[in-house]
N, CA, C and O atoms as CSV, one atom per row, in Angstrom:
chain,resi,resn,atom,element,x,y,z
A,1,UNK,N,N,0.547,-1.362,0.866
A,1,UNK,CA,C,-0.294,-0.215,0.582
A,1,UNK,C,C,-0.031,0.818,1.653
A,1,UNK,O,O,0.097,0.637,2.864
A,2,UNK,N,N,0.026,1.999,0.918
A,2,UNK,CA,C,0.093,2.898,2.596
A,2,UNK,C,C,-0.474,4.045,1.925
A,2,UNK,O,O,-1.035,4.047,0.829
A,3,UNK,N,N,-0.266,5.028,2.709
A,3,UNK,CA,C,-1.557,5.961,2.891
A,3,UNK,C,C,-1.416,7.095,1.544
A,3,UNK,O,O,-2.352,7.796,1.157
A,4,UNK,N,N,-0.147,7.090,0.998
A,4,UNK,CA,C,0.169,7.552,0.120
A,4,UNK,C,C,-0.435,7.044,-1.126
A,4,UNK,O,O,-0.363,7.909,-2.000
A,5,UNK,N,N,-0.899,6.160,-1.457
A,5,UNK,CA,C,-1.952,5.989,-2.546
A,5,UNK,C,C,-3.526,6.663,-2.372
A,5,UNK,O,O,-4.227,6.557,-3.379
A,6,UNK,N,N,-4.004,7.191,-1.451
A,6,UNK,CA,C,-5.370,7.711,-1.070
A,6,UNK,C,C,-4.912,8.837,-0.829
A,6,UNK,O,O,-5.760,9.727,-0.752
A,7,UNK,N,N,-3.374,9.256,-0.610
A,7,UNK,CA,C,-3.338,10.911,-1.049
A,7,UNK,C,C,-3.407,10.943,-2.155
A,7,UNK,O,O,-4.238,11.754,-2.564
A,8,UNK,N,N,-2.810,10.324,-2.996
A,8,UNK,CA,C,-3.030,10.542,-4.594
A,8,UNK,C,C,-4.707,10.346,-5.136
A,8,UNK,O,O,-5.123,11.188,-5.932
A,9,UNK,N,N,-5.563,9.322,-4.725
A,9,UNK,CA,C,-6.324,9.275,-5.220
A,9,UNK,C,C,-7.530,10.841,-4.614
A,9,UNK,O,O,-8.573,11.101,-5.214
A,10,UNK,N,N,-7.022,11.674,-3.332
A,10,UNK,CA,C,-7.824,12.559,-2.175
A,10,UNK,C,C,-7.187,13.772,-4.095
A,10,UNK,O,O,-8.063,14.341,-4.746
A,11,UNK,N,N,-6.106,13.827,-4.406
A,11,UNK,CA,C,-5.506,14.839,-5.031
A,11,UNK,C,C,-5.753,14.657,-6.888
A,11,UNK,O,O,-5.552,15.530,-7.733
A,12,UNK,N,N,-6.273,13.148,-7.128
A,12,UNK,CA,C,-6.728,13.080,-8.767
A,12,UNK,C,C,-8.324,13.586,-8.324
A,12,UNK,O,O,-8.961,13.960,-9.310
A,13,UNK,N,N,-8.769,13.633,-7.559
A,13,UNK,CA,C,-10.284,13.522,-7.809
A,13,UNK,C,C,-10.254,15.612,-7.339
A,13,UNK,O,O,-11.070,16.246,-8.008
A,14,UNK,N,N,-9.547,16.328,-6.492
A,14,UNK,CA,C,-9.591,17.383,-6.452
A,14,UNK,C,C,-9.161,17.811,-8.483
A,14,UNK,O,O,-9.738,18.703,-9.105
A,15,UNK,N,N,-8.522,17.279,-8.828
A,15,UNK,CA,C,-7.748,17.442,-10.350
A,15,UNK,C,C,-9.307,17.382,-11.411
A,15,UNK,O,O,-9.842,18.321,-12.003
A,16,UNK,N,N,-9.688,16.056,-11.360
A,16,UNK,CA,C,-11.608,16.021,-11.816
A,16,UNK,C,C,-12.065,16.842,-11.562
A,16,UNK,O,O,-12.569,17.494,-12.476
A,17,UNK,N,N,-12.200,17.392,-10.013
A,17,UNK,CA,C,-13.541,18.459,-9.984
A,17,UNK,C,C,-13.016,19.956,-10.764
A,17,UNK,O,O,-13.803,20.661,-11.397
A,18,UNK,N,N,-11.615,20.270,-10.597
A,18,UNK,CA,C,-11.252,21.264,-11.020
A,18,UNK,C,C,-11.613,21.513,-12.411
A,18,UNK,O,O,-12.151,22.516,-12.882
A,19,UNK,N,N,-11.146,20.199,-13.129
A,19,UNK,CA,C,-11.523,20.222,-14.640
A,19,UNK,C,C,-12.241,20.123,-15.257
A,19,UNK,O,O,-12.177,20.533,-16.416
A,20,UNK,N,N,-13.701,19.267,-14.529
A,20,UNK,CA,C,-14.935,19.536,-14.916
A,20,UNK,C,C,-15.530,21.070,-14.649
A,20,UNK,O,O,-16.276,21.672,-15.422
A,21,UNK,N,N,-15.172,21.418,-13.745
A,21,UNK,CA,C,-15.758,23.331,-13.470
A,21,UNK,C,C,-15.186,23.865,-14.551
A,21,UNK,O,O,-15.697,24.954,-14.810
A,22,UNK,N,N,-14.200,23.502,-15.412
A,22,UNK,CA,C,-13.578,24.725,-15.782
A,22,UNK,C,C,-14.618,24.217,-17.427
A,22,UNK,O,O,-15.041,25.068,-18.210
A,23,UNK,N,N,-14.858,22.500,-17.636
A,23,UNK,CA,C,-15.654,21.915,-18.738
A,23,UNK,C,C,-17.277,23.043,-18.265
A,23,UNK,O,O,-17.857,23.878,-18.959
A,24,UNK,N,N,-17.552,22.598,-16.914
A,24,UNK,CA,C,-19.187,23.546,-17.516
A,24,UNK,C,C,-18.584,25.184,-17.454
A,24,UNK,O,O,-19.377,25.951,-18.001
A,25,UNK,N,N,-18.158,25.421,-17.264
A,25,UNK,CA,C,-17.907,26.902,-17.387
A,25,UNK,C,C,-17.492,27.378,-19.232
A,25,UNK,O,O,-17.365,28.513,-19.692
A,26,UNK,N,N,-17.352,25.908,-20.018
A,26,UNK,CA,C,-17.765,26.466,-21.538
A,26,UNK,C,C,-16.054,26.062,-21.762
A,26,UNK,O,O,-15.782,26.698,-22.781
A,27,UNK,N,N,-15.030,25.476,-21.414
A,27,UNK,CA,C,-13.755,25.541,-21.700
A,27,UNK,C,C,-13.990,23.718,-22.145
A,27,UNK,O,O,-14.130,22.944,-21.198
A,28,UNK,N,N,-14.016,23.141,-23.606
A,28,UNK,CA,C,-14.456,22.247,-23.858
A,28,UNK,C,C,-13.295,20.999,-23.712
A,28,UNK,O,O,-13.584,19.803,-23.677
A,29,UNK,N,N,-11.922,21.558,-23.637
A,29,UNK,CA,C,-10.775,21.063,-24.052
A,29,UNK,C,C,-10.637,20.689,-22.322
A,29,UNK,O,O,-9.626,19.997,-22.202
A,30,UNK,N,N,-11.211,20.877,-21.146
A,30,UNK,CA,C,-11.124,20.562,-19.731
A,30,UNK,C,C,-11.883,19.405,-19.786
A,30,UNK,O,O,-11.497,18.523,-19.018
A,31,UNK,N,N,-12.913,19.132,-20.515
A,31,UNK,CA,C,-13.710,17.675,-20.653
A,31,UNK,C,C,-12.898,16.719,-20.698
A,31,UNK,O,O,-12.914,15.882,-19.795
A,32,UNK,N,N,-11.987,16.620,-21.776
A,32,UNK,CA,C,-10.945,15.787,-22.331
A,32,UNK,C,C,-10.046,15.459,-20.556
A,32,UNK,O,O,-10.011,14.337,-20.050
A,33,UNK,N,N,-9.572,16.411,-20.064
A,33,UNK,CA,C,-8.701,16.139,-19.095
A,33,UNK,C,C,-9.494,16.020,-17.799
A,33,UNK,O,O,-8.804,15.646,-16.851
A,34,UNK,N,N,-10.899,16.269,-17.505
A,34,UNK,CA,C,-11.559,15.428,-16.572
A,34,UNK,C,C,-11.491,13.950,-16.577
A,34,UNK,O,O,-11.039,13.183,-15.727
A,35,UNK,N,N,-12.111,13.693,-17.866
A,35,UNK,CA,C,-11.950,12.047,-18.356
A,35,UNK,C,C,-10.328,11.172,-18.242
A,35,UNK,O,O,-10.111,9.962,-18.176
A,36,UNK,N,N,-9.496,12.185,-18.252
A,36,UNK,CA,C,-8.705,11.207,-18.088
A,36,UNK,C,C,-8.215,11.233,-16.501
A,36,UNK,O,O,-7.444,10.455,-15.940
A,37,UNK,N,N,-8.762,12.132,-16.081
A,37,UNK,CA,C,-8.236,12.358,-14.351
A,37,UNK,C,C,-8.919,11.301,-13.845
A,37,UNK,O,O,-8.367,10.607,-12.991
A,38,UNK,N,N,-10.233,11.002,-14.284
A,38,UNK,CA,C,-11.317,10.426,-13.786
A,38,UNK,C,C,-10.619,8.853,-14.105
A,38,UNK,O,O,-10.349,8.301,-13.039
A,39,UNK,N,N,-10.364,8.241,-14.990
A,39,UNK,CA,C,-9.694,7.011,-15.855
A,39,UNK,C,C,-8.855,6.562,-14.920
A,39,UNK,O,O,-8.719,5.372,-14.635
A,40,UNK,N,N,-8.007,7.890,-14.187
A,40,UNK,CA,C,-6.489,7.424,-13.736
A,40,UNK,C,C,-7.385,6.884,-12.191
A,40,UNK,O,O,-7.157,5.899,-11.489
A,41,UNK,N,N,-8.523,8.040,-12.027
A,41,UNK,CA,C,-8.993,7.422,-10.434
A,41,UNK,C,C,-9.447,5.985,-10.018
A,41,UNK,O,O,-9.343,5.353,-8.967
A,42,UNK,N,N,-10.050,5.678,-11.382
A,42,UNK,CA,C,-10.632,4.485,-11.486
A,42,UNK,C,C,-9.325,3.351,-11.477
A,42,UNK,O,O,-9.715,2.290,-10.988
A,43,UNK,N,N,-8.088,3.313,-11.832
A,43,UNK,CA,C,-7.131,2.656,-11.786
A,43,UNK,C,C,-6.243,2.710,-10.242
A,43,UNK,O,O,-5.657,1.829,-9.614
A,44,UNK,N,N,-6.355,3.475,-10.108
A,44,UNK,CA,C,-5.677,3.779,-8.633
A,44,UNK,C,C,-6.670,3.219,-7.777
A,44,UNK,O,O,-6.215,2.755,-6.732
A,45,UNK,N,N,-7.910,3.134,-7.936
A,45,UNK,CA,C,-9.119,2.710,-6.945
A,45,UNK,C,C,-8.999,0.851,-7.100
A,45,UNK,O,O,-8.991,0.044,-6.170
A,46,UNK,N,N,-8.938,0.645,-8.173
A,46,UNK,CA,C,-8.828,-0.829,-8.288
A,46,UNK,C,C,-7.396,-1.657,-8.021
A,46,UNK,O,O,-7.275,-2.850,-7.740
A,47,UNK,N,N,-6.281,-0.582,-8.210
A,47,UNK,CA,C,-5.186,-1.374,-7.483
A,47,UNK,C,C,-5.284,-1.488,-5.949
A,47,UNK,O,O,-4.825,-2.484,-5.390
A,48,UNK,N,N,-5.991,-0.287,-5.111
A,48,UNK,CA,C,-6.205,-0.249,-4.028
A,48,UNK,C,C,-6.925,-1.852,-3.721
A,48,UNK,O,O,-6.419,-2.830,-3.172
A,49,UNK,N,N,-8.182,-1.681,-4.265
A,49,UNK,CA,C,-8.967,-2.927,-4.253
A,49,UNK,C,C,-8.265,-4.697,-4.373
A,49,UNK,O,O,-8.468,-5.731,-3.735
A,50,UNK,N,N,-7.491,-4.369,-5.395
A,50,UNK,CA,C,-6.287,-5.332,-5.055
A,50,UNK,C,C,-5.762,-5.998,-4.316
A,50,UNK,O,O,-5.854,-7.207,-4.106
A,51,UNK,N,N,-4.995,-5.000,-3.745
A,51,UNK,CA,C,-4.179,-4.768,-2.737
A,51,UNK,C,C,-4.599,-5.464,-0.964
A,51,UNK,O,O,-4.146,-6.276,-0.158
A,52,UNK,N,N,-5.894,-4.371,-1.127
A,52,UNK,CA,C,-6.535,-4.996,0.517
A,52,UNK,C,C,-7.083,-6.290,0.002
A,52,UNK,O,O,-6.482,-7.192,0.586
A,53,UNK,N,N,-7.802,-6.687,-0.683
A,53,UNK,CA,C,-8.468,-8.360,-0.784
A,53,UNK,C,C,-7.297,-9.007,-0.866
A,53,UNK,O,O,-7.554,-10.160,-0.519
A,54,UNK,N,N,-5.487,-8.876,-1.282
A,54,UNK,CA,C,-4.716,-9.619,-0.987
A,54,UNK,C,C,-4.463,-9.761,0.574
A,54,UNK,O,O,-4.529,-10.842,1.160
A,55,UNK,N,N,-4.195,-8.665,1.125
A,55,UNK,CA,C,-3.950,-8.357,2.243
A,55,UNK,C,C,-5.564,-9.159,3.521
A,55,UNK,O,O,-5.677,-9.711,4.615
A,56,UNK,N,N,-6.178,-8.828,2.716
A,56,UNK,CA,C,-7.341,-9.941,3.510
A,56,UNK,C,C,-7.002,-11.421,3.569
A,56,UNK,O,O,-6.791,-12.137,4.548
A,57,UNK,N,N,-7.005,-11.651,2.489
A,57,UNK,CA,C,-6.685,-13.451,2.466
A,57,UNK,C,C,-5.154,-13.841,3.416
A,57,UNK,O,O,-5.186,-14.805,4.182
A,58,UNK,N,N,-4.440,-13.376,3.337
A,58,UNK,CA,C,-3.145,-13.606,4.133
A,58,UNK,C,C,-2.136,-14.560,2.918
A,58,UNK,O,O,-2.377,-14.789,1.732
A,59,UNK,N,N,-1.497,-14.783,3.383
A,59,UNK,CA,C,-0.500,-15.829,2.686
A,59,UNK,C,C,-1.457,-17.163,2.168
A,59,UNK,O,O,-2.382,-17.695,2.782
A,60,UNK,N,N,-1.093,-17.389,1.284
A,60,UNK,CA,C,-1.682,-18.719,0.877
A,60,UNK,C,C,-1.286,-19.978,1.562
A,60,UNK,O,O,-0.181,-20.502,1.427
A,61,UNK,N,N,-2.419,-20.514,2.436
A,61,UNK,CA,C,-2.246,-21.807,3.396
A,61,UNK,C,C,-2.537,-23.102,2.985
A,61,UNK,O,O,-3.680,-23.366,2.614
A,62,UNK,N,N,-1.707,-23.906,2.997
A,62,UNK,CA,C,-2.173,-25.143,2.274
A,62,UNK,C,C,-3.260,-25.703,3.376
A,62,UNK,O,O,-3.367,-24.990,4.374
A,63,UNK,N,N,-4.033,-26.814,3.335
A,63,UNK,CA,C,-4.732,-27.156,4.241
A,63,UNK,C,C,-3.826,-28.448,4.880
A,63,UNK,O,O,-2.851,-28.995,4.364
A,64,UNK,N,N,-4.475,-28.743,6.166
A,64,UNK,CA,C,-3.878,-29.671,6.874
A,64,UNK,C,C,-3.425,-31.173,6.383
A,64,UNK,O,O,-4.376,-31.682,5.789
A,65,UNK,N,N,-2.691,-31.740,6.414
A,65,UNK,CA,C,-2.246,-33.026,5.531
A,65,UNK,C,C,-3.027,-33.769,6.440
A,65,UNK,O,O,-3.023,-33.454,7.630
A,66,UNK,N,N,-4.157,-35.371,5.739
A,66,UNK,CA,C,-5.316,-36.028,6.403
A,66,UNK,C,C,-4.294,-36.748,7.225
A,66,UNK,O,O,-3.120,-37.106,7.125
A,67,UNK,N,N,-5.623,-36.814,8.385
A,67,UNK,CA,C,-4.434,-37.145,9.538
A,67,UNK,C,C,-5.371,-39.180,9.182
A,67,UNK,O,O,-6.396,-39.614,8.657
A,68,UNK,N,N,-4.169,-39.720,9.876
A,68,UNK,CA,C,-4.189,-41.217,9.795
A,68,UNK,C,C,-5.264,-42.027,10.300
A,68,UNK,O,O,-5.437,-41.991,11.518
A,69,UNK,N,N,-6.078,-42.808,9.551
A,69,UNK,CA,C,-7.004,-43.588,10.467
A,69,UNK,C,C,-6.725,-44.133,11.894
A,69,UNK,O,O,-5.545,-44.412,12.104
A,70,UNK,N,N,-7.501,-44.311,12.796
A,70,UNK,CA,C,-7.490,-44.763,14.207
A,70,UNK,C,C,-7.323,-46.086,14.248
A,70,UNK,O,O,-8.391,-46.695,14.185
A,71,UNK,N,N,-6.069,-46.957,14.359
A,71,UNK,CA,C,-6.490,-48.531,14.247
A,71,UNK,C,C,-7.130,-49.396,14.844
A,71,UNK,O,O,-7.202,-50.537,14.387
């Protein structure tokens, strides 16, 4: 992950607000392309989400093999 996915997501959500202003300002056909700016944010937000909870867990560790009774 690098920082270039949260520019994109800093630059879809400037893309939303633009297109909802232009939806209340009476331009009905900007609704349509808020919703999908908004769709794409929500996808970019959850690969993010992804991404770091992989990056949290680390590599997958097997657990320790049982160690031998004491004779």
């Amino acid at each position: 992950m690098g920082i270039e996915r949260y520019d994109e997501l800093a630059r879809k959500v400037g893309e939303a607000r633009a297109e909802y202003e232009e939806f209340i300002n009476g331009k009905k056909i900007a609704g349509t392309r808020a919703r999908k700016a908004l769709q794409d944010i929500k996808r970019l937000a959850q690969e993010a989400r992804i991404e770091i909870q992989g990056i949290k867990k680390g590599p997958a560790q097997s657990p320790p093999p049982p160690s031998a009774p004491a004779p």
